[in-house]
SEFIVO-951218 format. One line per 8 residues: number of its first residue (from 1); their letters; for each residue x negated, y negated, z of C-alpha. Coordinates in steps of 0.05 Angstrom, whole numbers, plus 5000, padded with zeros to 4 digits. Example, Ala and Ser with C-alpha at 12.3 -4.5 7.8 and 13.67 -1.06 7.14 Angstrom:
1) as) 4754:5090:5156; 4727:5021:5143
***
This chain:
1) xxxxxxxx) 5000:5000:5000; 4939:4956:5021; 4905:4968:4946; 4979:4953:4912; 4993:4877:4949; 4911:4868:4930; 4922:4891:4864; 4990:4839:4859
9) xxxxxxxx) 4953:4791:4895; 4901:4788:4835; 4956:4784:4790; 4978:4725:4820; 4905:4690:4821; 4906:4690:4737; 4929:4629:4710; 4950:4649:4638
17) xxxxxxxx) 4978:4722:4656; 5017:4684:4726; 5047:4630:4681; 5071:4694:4622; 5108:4726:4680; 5142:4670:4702; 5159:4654:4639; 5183:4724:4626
25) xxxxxxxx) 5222:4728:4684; 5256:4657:4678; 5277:4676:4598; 5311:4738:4627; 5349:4704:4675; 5380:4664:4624; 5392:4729:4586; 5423:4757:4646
33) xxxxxxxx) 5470:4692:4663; 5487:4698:4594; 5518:4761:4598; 5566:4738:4647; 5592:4680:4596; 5659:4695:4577; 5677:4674:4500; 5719:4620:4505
41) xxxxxxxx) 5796:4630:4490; 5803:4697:4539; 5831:4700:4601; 5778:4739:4647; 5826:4768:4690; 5861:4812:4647; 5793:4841:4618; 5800:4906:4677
49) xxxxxxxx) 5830:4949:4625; 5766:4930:4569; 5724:4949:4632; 5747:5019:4653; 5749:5042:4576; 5675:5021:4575; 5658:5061:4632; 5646:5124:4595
57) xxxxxxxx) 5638:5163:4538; 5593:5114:4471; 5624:5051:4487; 5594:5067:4557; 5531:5076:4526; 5532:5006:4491; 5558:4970:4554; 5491:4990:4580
65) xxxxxxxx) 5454:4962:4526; 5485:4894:4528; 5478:4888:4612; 5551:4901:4612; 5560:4832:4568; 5608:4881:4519; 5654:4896:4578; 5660:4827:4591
73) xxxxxxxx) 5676:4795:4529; 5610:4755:4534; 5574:4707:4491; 5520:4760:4486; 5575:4818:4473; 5529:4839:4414; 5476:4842:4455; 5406:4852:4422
81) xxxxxxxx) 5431:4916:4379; 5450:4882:4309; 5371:4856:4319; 5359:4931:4327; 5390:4967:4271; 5366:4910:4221; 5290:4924:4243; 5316:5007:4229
89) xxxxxxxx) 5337:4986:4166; 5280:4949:4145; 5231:5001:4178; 5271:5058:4123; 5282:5005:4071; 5206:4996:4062; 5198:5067:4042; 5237:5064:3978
97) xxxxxxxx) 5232:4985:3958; 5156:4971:3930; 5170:4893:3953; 5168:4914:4026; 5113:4964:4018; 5073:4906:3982; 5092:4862:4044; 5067:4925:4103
105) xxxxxxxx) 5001:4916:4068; 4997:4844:4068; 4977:4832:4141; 5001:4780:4185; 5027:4733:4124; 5071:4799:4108; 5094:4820:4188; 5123:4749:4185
113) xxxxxxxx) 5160:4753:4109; 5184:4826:4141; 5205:4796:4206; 5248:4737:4170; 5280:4780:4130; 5306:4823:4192; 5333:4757:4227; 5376:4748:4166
121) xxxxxxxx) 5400:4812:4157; 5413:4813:4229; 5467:4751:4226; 5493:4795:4162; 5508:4846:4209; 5534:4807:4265; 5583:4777:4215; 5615:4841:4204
129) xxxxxxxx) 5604:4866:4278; 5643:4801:4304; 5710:4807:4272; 5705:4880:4287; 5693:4875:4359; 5738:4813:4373; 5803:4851:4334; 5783:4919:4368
137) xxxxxxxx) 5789:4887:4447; 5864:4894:4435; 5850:4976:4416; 5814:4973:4483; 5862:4952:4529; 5859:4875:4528; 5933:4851:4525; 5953:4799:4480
145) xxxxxxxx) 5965:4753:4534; 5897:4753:4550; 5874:4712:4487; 5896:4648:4513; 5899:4620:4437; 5925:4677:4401; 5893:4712:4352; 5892:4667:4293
153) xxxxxxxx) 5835:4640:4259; 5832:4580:4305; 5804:4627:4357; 5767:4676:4311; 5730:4635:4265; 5694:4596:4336; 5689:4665:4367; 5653:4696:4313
161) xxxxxxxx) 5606:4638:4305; 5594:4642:4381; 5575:4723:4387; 5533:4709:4330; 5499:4653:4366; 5500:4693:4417; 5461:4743:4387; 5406:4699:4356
169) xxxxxxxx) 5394:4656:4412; 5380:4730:4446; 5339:4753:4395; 5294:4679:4405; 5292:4695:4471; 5267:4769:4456; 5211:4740:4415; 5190:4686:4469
177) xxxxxxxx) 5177:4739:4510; 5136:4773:4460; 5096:4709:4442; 5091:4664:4508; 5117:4725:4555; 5078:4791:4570; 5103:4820:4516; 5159:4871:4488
185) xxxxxxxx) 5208:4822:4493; 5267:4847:4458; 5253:4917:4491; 5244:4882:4556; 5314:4849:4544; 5348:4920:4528; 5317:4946:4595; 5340:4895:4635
193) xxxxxxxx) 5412:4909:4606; 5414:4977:4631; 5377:4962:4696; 5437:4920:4712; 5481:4969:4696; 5449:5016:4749; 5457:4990:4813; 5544:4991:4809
201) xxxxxxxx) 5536:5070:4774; 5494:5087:4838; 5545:5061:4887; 5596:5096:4855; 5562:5156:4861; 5545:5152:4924; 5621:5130:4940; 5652:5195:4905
209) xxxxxxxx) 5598:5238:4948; 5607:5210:5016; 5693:5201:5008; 5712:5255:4968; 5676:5308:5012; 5632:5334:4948; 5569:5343:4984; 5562:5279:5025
217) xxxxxxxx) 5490:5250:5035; 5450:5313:5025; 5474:5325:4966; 5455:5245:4936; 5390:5260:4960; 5387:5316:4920; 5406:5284:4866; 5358:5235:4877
225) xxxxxxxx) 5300:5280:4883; 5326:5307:4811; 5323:5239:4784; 5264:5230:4800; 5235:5287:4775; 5264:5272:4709; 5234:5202:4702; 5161:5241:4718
233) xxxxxxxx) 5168:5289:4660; 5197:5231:4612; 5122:5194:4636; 5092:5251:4615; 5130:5255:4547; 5119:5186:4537; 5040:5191:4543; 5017:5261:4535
241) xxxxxxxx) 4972:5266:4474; 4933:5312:4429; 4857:5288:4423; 4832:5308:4357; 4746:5304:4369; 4716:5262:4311; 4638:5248:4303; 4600:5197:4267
249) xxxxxxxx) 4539:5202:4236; 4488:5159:4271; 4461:5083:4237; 4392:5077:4223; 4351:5017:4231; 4362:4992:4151; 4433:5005:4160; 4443:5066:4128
257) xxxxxxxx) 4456:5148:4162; 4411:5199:4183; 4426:5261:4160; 4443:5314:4204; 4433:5275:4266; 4507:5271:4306; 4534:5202:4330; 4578:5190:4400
265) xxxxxxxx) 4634:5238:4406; 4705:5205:4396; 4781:5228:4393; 4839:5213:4344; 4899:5207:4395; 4955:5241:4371; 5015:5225:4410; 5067:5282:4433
273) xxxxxxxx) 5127:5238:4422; 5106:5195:4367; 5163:5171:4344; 5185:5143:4426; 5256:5135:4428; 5285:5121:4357; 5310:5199:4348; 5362:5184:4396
281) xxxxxxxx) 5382:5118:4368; 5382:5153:4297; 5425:5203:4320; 5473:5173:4367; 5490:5121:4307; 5508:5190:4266; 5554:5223:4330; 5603:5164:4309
289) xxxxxxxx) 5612:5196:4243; 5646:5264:4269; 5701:5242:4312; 5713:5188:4256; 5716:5240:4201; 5776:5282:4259; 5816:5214:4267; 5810:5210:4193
297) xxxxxxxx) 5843:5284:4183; 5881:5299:4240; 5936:5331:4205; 5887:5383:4202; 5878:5434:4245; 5791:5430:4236; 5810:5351:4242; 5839:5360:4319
305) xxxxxxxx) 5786:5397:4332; 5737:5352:4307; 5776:5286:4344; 5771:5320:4405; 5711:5356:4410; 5659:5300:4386; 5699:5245:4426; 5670:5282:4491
313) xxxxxxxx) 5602:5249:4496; 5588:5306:4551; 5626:5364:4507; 5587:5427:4484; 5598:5420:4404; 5568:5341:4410; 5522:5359:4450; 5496:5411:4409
321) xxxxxxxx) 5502:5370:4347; 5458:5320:4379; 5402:5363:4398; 5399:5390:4332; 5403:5316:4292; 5343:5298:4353; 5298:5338:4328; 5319:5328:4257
329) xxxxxxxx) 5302:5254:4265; 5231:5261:4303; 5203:5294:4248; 5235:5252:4197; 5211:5192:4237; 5147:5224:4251; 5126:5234:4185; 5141:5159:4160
337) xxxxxxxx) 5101:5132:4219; 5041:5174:4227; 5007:5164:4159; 4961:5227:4167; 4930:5208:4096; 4912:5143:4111; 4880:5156:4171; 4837:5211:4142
345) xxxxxxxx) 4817:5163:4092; 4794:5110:4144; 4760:5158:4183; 4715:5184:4122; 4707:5101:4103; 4677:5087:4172; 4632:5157:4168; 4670:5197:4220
353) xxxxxxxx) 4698:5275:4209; 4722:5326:4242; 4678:5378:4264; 4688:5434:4217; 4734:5401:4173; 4713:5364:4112; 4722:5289:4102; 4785:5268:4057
361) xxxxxxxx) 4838:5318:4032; 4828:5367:4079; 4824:5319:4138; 4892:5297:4121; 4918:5370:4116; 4893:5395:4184; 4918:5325:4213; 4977:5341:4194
369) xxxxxxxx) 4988:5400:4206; 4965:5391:4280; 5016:5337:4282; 5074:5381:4252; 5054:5436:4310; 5054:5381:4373; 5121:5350:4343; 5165:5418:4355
377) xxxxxxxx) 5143:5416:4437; 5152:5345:4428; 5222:5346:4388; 5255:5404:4431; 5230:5363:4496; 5266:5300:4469; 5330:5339:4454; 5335:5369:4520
385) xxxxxxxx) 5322:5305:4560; 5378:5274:4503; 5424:5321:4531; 5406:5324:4610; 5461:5280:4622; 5516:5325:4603; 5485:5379:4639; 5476:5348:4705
393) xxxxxxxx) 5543:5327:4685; 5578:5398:4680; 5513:5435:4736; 5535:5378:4797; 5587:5348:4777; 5551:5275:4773; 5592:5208:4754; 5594:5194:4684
401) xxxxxxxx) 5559:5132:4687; 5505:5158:4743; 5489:5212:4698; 5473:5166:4632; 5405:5153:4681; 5388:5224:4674; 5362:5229:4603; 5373:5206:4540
409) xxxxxxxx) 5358:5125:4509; 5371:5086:4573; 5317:5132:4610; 5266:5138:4559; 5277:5069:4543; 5264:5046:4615; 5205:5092:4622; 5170:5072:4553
417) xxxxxxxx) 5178:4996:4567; 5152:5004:4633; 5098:5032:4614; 5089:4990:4559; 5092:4930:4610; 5043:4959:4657; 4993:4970:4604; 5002:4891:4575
425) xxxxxxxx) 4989:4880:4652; 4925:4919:4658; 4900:4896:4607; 4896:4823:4632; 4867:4844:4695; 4813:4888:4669; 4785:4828:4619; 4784:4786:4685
433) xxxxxxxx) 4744:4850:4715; 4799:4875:4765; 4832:4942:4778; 4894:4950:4741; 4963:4973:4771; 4945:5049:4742; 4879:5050:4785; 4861:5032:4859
441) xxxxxxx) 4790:5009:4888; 4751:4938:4896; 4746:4890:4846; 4697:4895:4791; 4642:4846:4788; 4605:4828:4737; 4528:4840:4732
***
């Protein structure tokens, strides 16, 4: 404990990195106060119904995303996830369109021509998302009454412009963070959304265990214990990596190579997870599709079984369907964002190989193939954390909304940015020779 306060206390003594979390901190405290912004025109107290259908089941799921802003009716009711599937579409776009390939190779002039084109085509999507969400409140419970100016165009037409607003003015604030913060600002922003969604799932929890005679307190602590348990192996996930040995042959004087005379030893890091969370997201944007496809056909008899089955976010037939699309997805996304060629080119540019491997084609065929062999663990791993919920769900009868903290995006989300964040932090206080929040012992000083 004595080696943690030290270890914040030299946080606190560097200017720059002191001012970045302050800043950081004050940026999501407007996000946060922004979320509890009701659009103008509604009348807040007849939103209970809007919040008890977003409780559980997907819309539960995007509640958490947006802080609970989407319950709410908020200003930031959007939340940060139009941002989100624009960068997704960009990301996939720029396999097939040669313009965006051109731009990935242009550096930082073509990170900033990629990033402005995903602003716009993120107020294209909030455009459509708008309308959609402000005419399906009334689908969620939200009387008529409630919408204090009807629902002509007098009160869509400023609402729309508003959640779009909404949702720029949140993405800024995302890349503030990024910029002038500590970085991972719009990731940062999604965490703190399902943070604040924790604390009110908890009590609940805790309420149905110590009233409703379910096990009582040793029974949370159980639970507890389980949770975190969970959040260790997701750490693991999240960092565990594959080192691939790789020498280099050894400079000479002129500023050529000797022959046959071995360089330092180094390793290619090849991550378990590579492709972090975006499996799930992938996949949880297709589990709309079945239950859409039974509403659609319900006259049939496969139709009702559809509507019901993949409308159960904690159902067997979803669930299974999920796991499967998972690991689908992390190869899929695996393979557009480790470019195993490339790097085996670089590597025999800069004079490094693999022992026992020769430089170039082959290179690129053994890293891949390692890759391909860590990415089933990896995959399977991700699939069955993806689906932890609904079996801690159906195993101990959990809340709904407890057990979304068991697995899936809002854990590994938490966990990766956390880590993420911690890193950033280190990394400040090792260039300023001090211990960083991973390691404990005196300060460093410099010789």
């Amino acid at each position: 404990m004595k080696k943690f306060i030290e270890t914040i206390s030299n946080i606190w003594k560097i200017d720059e990195l002191r001012q970045r979390i302050i800043l950081t901190l004050g940026l999501l405290l407007v996000y946060r106060f922004g979320a509890q912004v009701v659009l103008p025109g509604i009348d807040t107290a007849q939103l209970a119904q809007l919040s008890s259908q977003t409780e559980n089941g997907i819309l539960g799921i995007l509640n958490a995303f947006t802080g609970g802003a989407f319950a709410n009716a908020s200003v930031f009711a959007l939340g940060i996830m139009p941002y989100i599937s624009a960068s997704i579409v960009v990301q996939l776009m720029g396999i097939a369109i040669p313009y965006l390939q051109k731009l990935q190779k242009e550096g930082e002039s073509g990170r900033k021509t990629i990033n402005q084109i995903t602003r716009w085509l993120t107020i294209g999507i909030c455009i459509v998302q708008a309308p959609a969400y402000l005419y399906g409140l009334g689908a969620l419970g939200v009387p008529d009454s409630a919408f204090v100016l009807g629902k002509g165009l007098d009160f869509i037409v400023p609402a729309v412009i508003i959640l779009v607003t909404g949702c720029v003015f949140a993405m800024w604030l995302g890349e503030k963070i990024t910029d002038k913060g500590i970085g991972n600002g719009i990731s940062l922003l999604i965490m703190v959304g399902i943070i604040a969604t924790m604390p009110q799932a908890f009590a609940q929890e805790f309420v149905s265990r110590t009233t409703n005679n379910t096990g009582g307190i040793m029974f949370m602590l159980i639970e507890v214990i389980v949770w975190f348990l969970v959040i260790l192996a997701s750490v693991y996930l999240t960092m565990a990596v594959r080192q691939i040995p790789v020498q280099y042959a050894r400079r000479t004087a002129s500023g050529g190579y000797e022959k046959n005379v071995m360089g330092a030893r180094q390793y290619i890091p090849l991550k378990l997870n590579a492709s972090g969370v975006m499996p799930i997201i992938f996949a949880q944007a297709i589990m709309f599709a079945p239950s859409l496809i039974g509403r659609t056909f319900n006259d049939t008899a496969a139709g009702q079984w559809m509507e019901v089955q993949f409308a159960d976010i904690f159902g067997l037939a979803y669930n299974i369907l999920f796991a499967v699309l998972i690991i689908i997805f992390t190869y899929f996304y695996t393979a557009i964002t480790v470019p195993t060629n490339k790097m085996a080119d670089d590597l025999k540019r800069s004079g490094g190989f693999i022992p026992g491997i020769r430089p170039g084609k082959e290179t690129g065929n053994y890293l891949d193939k390692i890759m391909s062999l860590i990415t089933l663990p990896g995959s399977i791993f991700l699939a069955l954390l993806a689906v932890l919920p609904a079996i801690v769900v159906k195993l101990m009868d959990v809340q709904a909304g407890w057990a979304l903290f068991y697995g899936g995006t809002s854990l590994l989300i938490m966990v990766g940015v956390a880590i993420d964040t911690v890193q950033q932090v280190n990394s400040y206080l090792l260039n300023r020779h001090y211990d960083g929040l991973m390691k404990t012992g005196k300060n460093r000083k410099v010789a």
